[in-house]
N, C-alpha and C positions, 0 to 999 in steps of 0.2 A: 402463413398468417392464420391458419386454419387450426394451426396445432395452439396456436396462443390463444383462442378462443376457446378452443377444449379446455386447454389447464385453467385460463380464469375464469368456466362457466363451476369448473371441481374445485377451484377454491373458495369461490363464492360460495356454494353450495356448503362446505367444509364449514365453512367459518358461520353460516343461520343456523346451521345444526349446533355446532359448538355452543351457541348463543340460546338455542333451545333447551341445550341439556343442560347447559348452567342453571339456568334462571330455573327448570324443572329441579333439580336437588338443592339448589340454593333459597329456595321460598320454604317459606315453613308450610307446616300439612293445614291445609283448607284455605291455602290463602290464592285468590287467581289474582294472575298479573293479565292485564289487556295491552294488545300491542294491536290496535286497528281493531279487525273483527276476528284475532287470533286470540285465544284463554287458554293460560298455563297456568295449570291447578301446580300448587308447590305440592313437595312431599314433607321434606322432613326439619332441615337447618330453617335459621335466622337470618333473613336477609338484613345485610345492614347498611348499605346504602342505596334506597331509592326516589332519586332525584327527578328521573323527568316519565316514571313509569306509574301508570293510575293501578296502583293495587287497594284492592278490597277482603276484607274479612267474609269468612262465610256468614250467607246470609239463611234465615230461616223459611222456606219456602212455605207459602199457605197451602193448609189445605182447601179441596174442593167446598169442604162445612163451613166453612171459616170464611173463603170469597161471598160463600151464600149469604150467610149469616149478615157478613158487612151492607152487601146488595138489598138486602130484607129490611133492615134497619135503616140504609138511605131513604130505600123507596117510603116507608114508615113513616120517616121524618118528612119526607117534600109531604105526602098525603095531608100528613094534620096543620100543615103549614099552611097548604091552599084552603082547610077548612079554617083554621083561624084556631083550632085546639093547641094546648099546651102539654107536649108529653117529655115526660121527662126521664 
């Protein structure tokens, strides 16, 4: 009973991987596919059917100046609010 354990703890395992490197050459480059809290960055091809899988286009990450920036101008905006000023 113990050896039927071994072979379908290695086919399991066989077949996530299979499933891994697919979805890895089969996504196009920049594109991640989410499976739970797992991210497969594509490399290269077009994926062409996906149905129940949440993928996303790369996205542009902010910079540090740019989160400032945004924060500076909230805070900006509540200040002349609570004075009653109009900034435009």
């Amino acid at each position: 009973m113990n050896v039927i354990y071994q072979y379908g703890f290695f086919v399991l395992i066989g077949i996530i991987l299979g499933i891994f490197i697919a979805l890895k050459w089969l996504a196009s480059e920049g594109t991640e596919v989410r499976v739970g809290k797992f991210v497969i960055r594509g490399r290269q091809n077009v994926v062409t059917d996906v149905s129940d899988i949440n993928v996303s286009g790369p996205e542009k990450r902010k910079t540090r100046m740019e989160i400032r920036k945004e924060r500076r101008e909230q805070r900006r905006t509540k200040r002349a609010a609570k004075k009653g000023e109009n900034i435009t």
